[in-house]
C-alpha positions as CSV (number, residue, x, y, z in Angstrom):
1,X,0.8,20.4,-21.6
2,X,-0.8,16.5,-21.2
3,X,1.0,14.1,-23.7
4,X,-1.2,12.1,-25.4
5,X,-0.9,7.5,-25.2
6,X,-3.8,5.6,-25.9
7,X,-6.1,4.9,-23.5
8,X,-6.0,1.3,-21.1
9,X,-8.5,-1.4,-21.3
10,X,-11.6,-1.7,-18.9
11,X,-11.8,-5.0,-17.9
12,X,-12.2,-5.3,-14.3
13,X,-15.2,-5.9,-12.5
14,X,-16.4,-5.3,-8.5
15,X,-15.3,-8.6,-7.5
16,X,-11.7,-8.6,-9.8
17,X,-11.3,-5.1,-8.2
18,X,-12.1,-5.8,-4.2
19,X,-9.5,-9.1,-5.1
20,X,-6.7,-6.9,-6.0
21,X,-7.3,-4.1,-3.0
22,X,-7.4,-7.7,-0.5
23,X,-4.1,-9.0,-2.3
24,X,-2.3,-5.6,-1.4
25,X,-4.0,-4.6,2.0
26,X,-3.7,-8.5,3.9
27,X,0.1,-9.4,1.8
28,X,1.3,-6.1,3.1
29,X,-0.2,-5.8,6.3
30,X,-0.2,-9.0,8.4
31,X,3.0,-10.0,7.7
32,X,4.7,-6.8,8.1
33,X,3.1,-4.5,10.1
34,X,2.8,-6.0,13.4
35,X,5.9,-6.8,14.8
36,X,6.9,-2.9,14.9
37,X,4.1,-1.5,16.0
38,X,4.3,-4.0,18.6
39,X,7.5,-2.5,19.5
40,X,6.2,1.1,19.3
41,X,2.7,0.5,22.0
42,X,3.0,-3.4,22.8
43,X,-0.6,-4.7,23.4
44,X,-1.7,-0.7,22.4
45,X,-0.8,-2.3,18.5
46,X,-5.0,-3.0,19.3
47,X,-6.0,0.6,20.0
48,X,-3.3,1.7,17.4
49,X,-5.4,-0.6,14.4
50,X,-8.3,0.8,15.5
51,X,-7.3,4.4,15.0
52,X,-5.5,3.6,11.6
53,X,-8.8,1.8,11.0
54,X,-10.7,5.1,11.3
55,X,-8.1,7.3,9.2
56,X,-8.1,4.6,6.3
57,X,-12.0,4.8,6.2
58,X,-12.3,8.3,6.0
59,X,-9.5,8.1,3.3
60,X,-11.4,5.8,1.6
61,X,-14.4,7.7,1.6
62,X,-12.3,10.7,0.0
63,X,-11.0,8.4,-2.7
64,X,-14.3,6.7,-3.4
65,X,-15.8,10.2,-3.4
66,X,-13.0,11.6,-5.8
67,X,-12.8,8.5,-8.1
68,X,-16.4,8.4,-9.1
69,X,-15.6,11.7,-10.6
70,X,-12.2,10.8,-12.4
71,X,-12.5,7.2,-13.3
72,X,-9.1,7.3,-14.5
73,X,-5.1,6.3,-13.9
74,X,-3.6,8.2,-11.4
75,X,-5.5,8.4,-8.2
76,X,-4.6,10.9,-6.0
77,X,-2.3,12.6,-8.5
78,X,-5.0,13.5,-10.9
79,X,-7.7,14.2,-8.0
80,X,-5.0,16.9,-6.4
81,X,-4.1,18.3,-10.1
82,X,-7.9,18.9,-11.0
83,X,-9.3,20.0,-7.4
84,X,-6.1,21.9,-6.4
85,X,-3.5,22.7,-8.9
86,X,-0.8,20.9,-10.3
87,X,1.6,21.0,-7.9
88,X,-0.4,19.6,-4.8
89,X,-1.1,16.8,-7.6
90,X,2.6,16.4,-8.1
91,X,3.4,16.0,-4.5
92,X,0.8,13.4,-4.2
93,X,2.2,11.4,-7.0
94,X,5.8,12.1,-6.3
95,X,4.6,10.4,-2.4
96,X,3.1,7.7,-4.1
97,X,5.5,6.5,-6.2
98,X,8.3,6.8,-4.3
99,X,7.1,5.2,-1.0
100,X,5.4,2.2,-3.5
101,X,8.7,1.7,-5.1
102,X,10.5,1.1,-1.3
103,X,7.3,-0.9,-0.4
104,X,8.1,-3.1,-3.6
105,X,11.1,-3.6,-2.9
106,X,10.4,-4.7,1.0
107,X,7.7,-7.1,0.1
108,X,9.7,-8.6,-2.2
109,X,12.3,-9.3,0.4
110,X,9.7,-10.4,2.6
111,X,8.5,-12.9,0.3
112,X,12.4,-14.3,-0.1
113,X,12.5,-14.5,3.3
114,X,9.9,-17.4,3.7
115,X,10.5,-18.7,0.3
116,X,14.4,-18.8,-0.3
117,X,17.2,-21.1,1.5
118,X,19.5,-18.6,3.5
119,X,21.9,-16.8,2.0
120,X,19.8,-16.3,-1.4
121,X,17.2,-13.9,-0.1
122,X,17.9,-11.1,-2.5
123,X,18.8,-13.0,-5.6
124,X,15.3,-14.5,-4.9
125,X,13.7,-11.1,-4.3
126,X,15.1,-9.8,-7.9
127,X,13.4,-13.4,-9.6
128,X,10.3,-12.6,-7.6
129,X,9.8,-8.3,-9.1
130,X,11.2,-9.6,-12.7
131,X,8.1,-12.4,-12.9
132,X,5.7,-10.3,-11.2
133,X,6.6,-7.4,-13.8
134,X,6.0,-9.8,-16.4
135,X,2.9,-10.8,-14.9
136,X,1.6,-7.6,-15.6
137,X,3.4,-6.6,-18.9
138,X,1.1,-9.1,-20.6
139,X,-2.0,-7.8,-19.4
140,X,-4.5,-6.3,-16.4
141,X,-7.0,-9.6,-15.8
142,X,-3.9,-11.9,-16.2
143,X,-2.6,-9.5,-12.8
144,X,-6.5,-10.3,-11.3
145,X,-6.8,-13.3,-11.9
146,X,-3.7,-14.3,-9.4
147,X,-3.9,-12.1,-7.3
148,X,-6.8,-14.2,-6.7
149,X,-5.3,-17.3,-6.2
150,X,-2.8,-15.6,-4.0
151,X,-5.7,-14.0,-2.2
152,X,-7.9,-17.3,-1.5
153,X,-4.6,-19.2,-0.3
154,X,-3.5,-16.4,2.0
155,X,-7.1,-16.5,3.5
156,X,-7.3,-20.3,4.2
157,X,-3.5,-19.9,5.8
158,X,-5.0,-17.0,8.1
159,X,-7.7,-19.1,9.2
160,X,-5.5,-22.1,10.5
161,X,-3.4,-19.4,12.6
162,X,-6.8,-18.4,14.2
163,X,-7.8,-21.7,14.9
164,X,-4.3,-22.6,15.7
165,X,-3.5,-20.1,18.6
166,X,-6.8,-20.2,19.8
167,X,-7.4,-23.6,20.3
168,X,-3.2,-25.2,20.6
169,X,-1.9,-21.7,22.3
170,X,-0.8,-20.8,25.7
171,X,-3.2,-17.6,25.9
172,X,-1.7,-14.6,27.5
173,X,-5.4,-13.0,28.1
174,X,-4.7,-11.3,31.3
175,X,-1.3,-9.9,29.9
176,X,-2.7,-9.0,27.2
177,X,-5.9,-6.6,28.6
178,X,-3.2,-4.9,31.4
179,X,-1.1,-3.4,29.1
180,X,-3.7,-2.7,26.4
181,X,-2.8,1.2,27.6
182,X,0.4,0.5,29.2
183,X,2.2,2.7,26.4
184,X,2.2,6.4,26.3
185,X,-0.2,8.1,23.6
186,X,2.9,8.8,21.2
187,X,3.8,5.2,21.3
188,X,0.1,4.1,20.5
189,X,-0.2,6.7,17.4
190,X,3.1,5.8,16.0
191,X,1.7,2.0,15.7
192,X,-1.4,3.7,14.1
193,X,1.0,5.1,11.7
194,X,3.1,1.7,11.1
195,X,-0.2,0.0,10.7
196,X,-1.6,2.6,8.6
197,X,0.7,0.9,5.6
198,X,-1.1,-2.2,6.0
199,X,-4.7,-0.4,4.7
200,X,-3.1,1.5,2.6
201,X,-4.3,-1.1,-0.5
202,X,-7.5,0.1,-2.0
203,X,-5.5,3.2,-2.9
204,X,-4.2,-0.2,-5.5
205,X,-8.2,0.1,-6.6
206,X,-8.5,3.9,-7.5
207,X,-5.5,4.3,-9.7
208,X,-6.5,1.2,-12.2
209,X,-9.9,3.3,-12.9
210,X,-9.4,3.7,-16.3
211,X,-9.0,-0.4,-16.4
212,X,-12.2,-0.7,-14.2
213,X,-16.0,-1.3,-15.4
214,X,-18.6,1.3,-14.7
215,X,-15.8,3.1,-12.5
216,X,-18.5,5.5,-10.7
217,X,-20.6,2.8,-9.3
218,X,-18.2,0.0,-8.8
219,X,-14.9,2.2,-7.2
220,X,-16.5,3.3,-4.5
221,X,-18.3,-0.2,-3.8
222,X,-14.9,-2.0,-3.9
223,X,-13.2,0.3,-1.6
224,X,-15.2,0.5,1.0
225,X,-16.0,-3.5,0.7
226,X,-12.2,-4.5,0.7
227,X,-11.2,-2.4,3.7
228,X,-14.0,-3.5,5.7
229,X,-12.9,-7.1,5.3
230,X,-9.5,-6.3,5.9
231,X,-9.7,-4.6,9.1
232,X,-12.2,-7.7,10.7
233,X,-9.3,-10.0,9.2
234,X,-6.8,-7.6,10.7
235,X,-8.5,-7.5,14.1
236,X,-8.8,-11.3,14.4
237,X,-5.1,-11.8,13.6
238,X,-4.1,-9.7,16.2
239,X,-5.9,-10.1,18.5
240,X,-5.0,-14.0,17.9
241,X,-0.9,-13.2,18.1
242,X,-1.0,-10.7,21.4
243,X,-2.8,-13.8,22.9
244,X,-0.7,-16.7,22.1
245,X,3.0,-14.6,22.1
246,X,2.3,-11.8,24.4
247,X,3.4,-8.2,23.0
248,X,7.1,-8.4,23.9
249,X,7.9,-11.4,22.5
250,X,5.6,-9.9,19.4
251,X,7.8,-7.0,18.9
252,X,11.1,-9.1,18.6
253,X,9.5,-11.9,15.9
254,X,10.5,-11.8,12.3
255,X,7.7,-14.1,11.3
256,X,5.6,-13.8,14.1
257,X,2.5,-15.8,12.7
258,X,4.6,-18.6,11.8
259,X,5.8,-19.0,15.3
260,X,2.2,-18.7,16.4
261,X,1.8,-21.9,15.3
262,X,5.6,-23.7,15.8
263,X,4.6,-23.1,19.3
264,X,1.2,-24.4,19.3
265,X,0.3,-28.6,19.3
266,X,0.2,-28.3,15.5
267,X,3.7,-27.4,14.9
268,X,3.1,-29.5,11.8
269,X,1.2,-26.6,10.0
270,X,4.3,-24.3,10.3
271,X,5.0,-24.9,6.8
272,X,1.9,-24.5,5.5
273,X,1.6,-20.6,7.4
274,X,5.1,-20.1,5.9
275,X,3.9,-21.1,2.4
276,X,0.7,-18.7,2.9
277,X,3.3,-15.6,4.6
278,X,5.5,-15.8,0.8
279,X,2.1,-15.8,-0.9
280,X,0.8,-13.1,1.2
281,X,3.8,-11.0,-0.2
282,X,3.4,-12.1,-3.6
283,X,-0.1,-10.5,-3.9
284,X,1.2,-7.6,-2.6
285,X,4.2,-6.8,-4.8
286,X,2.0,-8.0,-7.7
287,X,-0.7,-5.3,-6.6
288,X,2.0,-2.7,-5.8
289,X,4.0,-3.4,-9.1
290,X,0.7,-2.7,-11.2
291,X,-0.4,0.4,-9.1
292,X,2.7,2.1,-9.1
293,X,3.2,1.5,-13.1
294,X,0.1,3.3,-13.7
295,X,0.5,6.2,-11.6
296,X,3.8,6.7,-12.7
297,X,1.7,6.8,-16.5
298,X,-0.6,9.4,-15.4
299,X,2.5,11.3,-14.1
300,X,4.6,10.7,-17.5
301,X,1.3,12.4,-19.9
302,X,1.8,15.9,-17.7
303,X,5.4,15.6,-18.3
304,X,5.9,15.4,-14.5
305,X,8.2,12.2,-15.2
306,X,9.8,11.3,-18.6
307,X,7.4,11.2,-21.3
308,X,8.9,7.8,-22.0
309,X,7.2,6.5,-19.0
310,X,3.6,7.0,-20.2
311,X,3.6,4.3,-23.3
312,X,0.8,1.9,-23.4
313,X,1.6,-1.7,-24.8
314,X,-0.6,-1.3,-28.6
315,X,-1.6,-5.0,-27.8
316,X,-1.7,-5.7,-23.8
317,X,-2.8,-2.0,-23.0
318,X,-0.5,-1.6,-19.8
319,X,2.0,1.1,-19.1
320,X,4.6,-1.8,-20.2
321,X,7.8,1.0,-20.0
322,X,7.2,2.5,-16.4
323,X,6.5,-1.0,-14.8
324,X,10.1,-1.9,-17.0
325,X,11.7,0.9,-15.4
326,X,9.9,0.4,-12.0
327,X,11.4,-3.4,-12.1
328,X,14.7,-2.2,-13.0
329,X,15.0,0.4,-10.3
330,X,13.3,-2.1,-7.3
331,X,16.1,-4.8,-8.5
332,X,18.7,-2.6,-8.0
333,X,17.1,-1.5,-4.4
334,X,16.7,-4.9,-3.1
335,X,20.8,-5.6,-3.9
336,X,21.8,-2.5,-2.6
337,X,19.6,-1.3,0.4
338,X,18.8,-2.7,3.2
339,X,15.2,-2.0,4.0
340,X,14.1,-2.2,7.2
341,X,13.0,0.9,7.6
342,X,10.6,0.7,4.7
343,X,7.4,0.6,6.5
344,X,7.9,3.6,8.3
345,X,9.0,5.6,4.8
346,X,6.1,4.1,2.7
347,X,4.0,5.1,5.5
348,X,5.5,8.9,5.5
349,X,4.9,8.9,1.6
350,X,1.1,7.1,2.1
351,X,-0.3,9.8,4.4
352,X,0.7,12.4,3.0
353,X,-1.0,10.8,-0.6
354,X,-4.0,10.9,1.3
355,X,-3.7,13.8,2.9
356,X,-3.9,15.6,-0.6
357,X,-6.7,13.4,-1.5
358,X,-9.2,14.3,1.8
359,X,-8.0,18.3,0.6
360,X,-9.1,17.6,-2.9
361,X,-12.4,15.7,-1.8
362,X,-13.2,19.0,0.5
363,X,-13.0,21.0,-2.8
364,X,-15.4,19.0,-4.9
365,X,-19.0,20.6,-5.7
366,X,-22.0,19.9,-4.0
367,X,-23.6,17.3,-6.6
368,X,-20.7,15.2,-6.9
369,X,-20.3,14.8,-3.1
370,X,-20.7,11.0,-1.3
371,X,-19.8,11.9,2.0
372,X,-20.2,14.4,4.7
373,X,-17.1,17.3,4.3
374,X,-16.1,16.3,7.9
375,X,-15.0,13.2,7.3
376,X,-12.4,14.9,4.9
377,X,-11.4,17.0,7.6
378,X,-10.6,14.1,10.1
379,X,-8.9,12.1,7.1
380,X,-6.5,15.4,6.6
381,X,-6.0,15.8,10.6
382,X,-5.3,12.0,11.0
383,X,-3.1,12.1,7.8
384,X,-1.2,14.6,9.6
385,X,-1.3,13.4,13.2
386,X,0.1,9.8,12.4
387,X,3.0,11.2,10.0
388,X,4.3,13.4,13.3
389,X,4.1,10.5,15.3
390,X,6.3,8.5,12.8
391,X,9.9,7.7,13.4
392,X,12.3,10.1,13.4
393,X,14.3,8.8,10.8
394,X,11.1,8.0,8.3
395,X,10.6,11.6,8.6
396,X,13.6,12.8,7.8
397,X,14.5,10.5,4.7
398,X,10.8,11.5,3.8
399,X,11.7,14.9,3.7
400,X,14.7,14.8,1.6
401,X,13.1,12.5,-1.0
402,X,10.3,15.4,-1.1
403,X,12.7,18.0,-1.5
404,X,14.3,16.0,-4.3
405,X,11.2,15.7,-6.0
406,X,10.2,19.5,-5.9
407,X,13.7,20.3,-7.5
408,X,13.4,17.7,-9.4
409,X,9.9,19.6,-11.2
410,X,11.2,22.9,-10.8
411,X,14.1,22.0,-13.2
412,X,12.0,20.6,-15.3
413,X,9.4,23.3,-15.5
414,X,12.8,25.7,-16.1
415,X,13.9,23.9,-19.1
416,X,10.3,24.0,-20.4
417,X,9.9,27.5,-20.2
418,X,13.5,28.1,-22.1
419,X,12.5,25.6,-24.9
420,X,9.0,27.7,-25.5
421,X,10.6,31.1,-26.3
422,X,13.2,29.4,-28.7
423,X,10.5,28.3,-30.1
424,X,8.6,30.8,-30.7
């Protein structure tokens, strides 16, 4: 049973789209991502992007390949639900919106952390979700249009860091290339999986296809285009950091680009870097808060969340009651939790979203193929190789938030089921 809400507005184009999958994959990424998978394989963080590289293309070739064919809300959850069945589109969903909800609530308090004076972090973080919520209460291209500000300030910051290290760094060059394979294998594919949350933003791009124009031509171009430029961005940046702070010292920073440059001869820049790291963030809770919102819509019409989720604003035309709720609930998280630990959780939740997705683009039929069947089955293999490789204790809260969400449908379906004899 689908409840019916009226449908959302189609008002982005290629270049709006490829803006907000940049705004989630670079805020989320470079800031947060390489410090622990520095600590996992040191200078092997380079092999590490390379493999998460490959799994996040042939992900994105399943998503491209599936979104062409349903160009709406939902992503993954409605690929899974029509190629496989409901419940393999549930658990996609349920990963989804779960792991997004933790990564909200992490980039929010990484955007406090360069932005607020210490000791007012997390009433900062709350300020931060409530705006950005509003932001994209009152509309889709007002949520574009700055994320691409954000985006073009976050891009001019990440070229002075290049320049910076490179040019005012003490290199580490000859560290850096003997202990490129210094770590065992496991270490190296557990940075691959820490990393992996850093490309995980064009998945941003397929759930807004029912806001998107022409959705079969331009989804598939704006995936493929924004993680391309991400990962030559990503590879510079790191590249840039192993040089100037050596992977030890990497895997101990907390702001590890800003003290790229604090140690360079244009320490004066510092607060410019820390300006662009809070932006960085910005775009990415913006992105996440809007992609999250409308999953958890698609997920409210099948009754697999509470039908009150999937209202659409009659004048905005945006899930405004699940991005209410989803502000509410990240609020409370960023008081109450601490969220280290986030990264490797959103990553658990991430793969396993795509791994339903490469399943579901094996299934589809001959004409509406895009890509070589393959590549779906090294997406599902990687998917599956880099959530084994996580951190224990990712894994395990992982599988107990799974488990909750499994009883939490089987309830449901129970009740439903009760309600239809009565009825009848």
């Amino acid at each position: 049973m689908t409840t019916s809400s009226p449908a959302l507005a189609r008002k982005l184009g290629l270049f709006d789209a490829v803006v907000i999958g940049l705004g989630s994959m670079i805020g989320a990424g470079i800031f947060a991502s390489f410090a622990p998978a520095a600590a996992a394989a040191g200078a092997g963080l380079l092999v590490g992007l390379v493999v998460a590289a490959f799994v996040a293309y042939f992900n994105a070739s399943s998503s491209a390949q599936l979104a062409a064919q349903y160009p709406t809300s939902g992503g993954t959850y409605v690929y899974g639900r029509e190629q496989l069945g409901e419940w393999p589109g549930f658990m996609a969903g349920w990963s989804f919106v779960i792991g997004k909800t933790a990564s909200c609530a992490a980039m929010a308090l990484t955007f406090a952390a360069y932005a607020a004076p210490a000791g007012w972090e997390k009433p900062v973080a709350v300020v931060a979700i409530l705006a950005l919520a509003a932001v994209n209460y009152f509309g889709i291209t007002r949520t574009a249009g700055l994320t691409r500000l954000i985006v073009a300030v976050v891009l001019i910051v990440l070229a002075l860091v290049i320049v910076t290290g490179l040019v005012g760094g003490p290199p580490h060059a000859n560290d850096l290339g003997k202990n490129l394979f210094a770590e065992s294998w496991y270490g190296i594919l557990q940075s691959a999986g820490l990393l992996f949350f850093a490309f995980a933003g064009y998945a941003r791009i397929a759930t807004m296809g029912e806001e998107v124009k022409n959705p079969a031509r331009t989804i598939p171009r704006a995936i493929l285009t924004a993680l391309t430029i991400t990962l030559v961005i990503y590879a510079l940046i790191a590249v840039t950091v192993l040089l100037v702070m050596g992977p030890d010292k990497l895997a101990t920073s907390t702001a590890p680009l800003v003290e790229v440059v604090s140690t360079s001869s244009w320490a004066w820049a510092a607060p410019i870097v820390r300006v662009g790291a809070a932006s960085a963030a910005l775009g990415a809770l913006l992105a996440l808060v809007a992609g999250v919102g409308r999953t958890s819509l698609a997920m409210a019409r099948n009754q697999d969340l509470p039908t009150w989720l999937a209202a659409v604003h009659p004048k905005y035309k945006v899930p405004h009651h699940a991005e209410i709720a989803l502000a509410v609930i990240v609020s409370i998280l960023v008081l109450t939790v601490d969220l280290r630990g986030a990264i490797g959780f959103s990553s658990f939740g991430v793969l396993l979203y795509y791994f339903v997705a490469n399943i579901s683009a094996f299934t589809q039929a001959t004409d509406k193929r895009r890509y070589p069947k393959a590549l779906q089955v090294l997406g599902a293999l990687g998917c599956l190789v880099l959530v084994a490789t996580l951190p224990p204790a990712s894994i395990i809260v992982g599988l107990v938030v799974l488990i909750i969400g499994v009883l939490y449908r089987l309830v449901r379906l129970r009740l439903r089921l009760r309600v239809r004899p009565a009825k009848a």
